[in-house]
Residue frames as qw, qx, qy, qz and C-alpha x, y, z in Angstrom:
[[0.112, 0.730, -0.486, -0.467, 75.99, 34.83, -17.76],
 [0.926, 0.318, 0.107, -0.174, 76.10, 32.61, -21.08],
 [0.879, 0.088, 0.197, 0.425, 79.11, 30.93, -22.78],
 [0.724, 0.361, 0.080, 0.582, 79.46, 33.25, -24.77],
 [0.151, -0.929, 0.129, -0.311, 79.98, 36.37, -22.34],
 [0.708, -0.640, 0.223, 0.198, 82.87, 34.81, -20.34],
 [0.144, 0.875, -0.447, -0.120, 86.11, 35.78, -21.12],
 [0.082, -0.555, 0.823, 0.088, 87.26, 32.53, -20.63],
 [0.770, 0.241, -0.172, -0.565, 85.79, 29.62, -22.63],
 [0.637, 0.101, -0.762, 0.049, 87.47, 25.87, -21.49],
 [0.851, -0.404, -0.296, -0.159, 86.55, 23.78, -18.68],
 [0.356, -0.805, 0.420, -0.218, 88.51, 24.30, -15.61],
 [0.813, -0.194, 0.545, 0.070, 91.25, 21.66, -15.51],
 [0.678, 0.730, 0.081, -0.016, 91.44, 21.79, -19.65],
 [0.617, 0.519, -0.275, 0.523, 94.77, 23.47, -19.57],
 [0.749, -0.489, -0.148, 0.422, 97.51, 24.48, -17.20],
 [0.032, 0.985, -0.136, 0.101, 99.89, 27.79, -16.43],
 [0.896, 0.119, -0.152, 0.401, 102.92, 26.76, -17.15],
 [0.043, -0.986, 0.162, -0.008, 106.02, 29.29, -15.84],
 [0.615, 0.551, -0.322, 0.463, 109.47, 30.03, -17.42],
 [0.677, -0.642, -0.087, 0.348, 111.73, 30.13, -14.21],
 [0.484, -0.023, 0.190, 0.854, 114.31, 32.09, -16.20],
 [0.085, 0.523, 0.470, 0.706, 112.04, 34.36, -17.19],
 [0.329, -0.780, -0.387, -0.365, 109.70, 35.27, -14.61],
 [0.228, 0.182, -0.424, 0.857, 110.53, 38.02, -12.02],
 [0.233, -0.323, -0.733, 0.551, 107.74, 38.19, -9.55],
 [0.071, 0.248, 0.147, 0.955, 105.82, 41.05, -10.85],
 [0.351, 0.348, 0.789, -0.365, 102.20, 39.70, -9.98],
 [0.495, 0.185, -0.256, -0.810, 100.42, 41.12, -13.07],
 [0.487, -0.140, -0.846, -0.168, 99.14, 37.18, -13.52],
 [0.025, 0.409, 0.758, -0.507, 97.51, 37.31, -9.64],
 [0.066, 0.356, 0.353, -0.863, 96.05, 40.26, -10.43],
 [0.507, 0.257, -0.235, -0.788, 94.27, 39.58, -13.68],
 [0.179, -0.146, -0.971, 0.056, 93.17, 35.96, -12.97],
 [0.514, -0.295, -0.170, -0.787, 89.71, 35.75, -12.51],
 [0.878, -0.200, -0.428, -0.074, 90.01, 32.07, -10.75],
 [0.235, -0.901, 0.343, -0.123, 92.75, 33.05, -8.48],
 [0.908, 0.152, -0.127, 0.368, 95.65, 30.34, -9.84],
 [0.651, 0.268, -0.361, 0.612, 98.57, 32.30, -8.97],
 [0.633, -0.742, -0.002, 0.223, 100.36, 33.47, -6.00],
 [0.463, 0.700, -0.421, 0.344, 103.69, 35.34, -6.16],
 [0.763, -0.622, 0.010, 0.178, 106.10, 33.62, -3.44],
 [0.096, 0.698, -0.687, -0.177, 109.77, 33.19, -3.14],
 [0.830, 0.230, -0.472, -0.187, 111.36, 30.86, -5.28],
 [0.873, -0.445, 0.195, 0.041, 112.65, 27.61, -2.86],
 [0.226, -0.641, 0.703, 0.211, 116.39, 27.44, -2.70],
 [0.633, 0.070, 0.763, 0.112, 116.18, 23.80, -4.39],
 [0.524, 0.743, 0.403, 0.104, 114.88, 25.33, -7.76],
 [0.201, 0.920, -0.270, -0.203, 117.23, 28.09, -8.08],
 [0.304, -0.503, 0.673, 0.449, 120.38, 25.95, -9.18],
 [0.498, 0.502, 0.697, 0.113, 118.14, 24.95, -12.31],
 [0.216, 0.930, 0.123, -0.272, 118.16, 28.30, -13.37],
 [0.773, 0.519, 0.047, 0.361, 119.82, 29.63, -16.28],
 [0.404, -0.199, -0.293, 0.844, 122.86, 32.14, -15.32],
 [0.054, 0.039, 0.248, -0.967, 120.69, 35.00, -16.01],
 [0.556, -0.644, -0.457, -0.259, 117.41, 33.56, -14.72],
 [0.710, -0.453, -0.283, 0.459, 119.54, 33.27, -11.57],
 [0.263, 0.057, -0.072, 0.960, 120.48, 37.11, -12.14],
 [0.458, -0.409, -0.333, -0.715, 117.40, 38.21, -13.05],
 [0.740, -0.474, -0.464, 0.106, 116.26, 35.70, -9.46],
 [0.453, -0.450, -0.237, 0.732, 118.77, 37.83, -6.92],
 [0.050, 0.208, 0.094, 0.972, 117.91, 41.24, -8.59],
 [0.460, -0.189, -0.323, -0.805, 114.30, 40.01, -7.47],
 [0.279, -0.447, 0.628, -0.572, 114.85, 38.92, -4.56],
 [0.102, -0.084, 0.991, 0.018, 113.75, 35.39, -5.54],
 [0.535, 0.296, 0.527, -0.591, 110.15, 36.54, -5.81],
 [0.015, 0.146, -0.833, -0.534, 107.69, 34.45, -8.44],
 [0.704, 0.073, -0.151, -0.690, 104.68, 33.06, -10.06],
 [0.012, -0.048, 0.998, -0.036, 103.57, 29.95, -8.67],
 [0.448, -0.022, -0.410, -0.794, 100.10, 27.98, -9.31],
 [0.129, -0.126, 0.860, -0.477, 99.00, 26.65, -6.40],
 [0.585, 0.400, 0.460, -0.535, 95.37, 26.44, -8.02],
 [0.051, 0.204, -0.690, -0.693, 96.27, 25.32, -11.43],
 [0.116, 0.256, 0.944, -0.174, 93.26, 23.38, -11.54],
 [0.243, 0.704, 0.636, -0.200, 90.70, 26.13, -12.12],
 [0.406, -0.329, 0.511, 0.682, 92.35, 27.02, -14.50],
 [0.695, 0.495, 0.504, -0.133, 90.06, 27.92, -17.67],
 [0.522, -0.315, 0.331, 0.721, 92.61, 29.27, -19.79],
 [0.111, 0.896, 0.323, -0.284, 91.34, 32.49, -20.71],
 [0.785, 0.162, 0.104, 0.588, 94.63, 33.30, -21.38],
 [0.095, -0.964, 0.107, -0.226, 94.69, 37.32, -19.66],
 [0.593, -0.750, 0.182, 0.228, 97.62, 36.08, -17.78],
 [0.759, 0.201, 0.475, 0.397, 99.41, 35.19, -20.59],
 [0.191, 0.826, 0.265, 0.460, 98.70, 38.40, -22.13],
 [0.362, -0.904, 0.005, -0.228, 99.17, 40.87, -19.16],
 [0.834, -0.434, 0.098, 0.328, 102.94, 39.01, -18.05],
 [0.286, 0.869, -0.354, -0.195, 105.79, 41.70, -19.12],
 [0.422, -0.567, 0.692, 0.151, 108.11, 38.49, -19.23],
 [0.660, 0.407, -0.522, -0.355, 106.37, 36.36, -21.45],
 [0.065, 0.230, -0.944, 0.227, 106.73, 33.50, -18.90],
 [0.655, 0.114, 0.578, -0.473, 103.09, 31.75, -18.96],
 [0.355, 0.230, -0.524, -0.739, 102.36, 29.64, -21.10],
 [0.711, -0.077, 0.545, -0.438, 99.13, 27.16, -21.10],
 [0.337, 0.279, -0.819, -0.370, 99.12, 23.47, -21.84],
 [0.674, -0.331, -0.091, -0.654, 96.95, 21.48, -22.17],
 [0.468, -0.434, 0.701, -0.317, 96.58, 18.62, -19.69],
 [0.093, 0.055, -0.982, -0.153, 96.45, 14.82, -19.97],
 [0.559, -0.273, -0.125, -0.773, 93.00, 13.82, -20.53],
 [0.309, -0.416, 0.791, -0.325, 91.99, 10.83, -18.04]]
């Protein structure tokens, strides 16, 4: 497959999946349309929830704490389907520091 057939067109590492903790509610639509497999949906760690706005932290106990985390950010090519495909609007990709 050439350049220009891949849906996702930057060098793995390029950018990063950022996530809104107030925002996101665990839904997985991001696992599930990743082609690189960057996210996981876990629960959020007890340390991170007093960061939350009050109604992240509603929106967190109606949803039983579950989330989008990015244990693979890295291969990342920011295609940007998760971004698209999240009903929260809680991804967004930046780019990284360059070394």
């Amino acid at each position: 497959m050439d350049q220009k057939d891949k849906p996702c067109k930057q060098d793995a590492g390029a950018f990063q999946p950022v996530i809104d903790r107030n925002r996101c509610e665990g839904k997985a639509d991001c696992v599930t349309v990743c082609p690189y497999q960057v996210f996981t949906v876990g629960t959020l760690p007890v340390e991170q929830r007093s960061g939350l706005s009050f109604l992240g932290r509603i929106k967190g106990r109606a949803h039983r704490w579950q989330q989008a985390f990015t244990p693979n950010a890295e291969a990342c090519h920011a295609c940007g389907l998760c971004v698209k495909a999240c009903p929260e609007s809680a991804i967004t990709l930046v780019r990284t520091a360059v070394a």
